[in-house]
N, C-alpha and C positions, 0 to 999 in steps of 0.2 A: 504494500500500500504506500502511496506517493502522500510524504509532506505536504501540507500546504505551504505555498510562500508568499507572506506577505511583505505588506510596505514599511513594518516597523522592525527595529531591531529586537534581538532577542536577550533583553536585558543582563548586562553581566556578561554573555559569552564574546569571547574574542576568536574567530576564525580566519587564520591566517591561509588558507586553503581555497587559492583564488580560482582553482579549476572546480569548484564544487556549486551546486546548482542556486545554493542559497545565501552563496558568498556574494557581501555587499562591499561597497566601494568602502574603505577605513578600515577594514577587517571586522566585519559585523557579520553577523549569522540572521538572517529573515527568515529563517524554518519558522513555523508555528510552533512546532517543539520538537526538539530531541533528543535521543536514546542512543544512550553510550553502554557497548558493553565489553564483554562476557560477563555476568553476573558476580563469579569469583574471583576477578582480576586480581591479585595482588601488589603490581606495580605498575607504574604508567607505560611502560613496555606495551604489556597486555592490554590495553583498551583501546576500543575502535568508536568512532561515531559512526553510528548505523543508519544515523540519517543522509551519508555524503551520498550524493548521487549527481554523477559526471555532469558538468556546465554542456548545454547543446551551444553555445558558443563558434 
């Protein structure tokens, strides 16, 4: 299921990930919301945002 992306930032998050669908101009994330995992991550190694999804750019 596809994020929605709106026109506001997503408070607090900083997304340096300018190939991703919801990356905003300043390093800002417009996801509606999201979901970082694996559940049991123990270090920041392990975790993934599960909402990136490639810029059609």
């Amino acid at each position: 299921m596809r994020i929605e992306k709106t026109n506001n930032h997503l408070n607090g998050v900083k997304c340096v990930v300018n190939t991703c669908h919801y990356h905003s101009d300043g390093d800002y994330c417009n996801a509606a919301k999201i979901e970082i995992q694996p559940r049991n991550a123990s270090n920041t190694e392990e975790t993934d945002c599960a909402t990136f999804t490639p810029s059609m750019k």
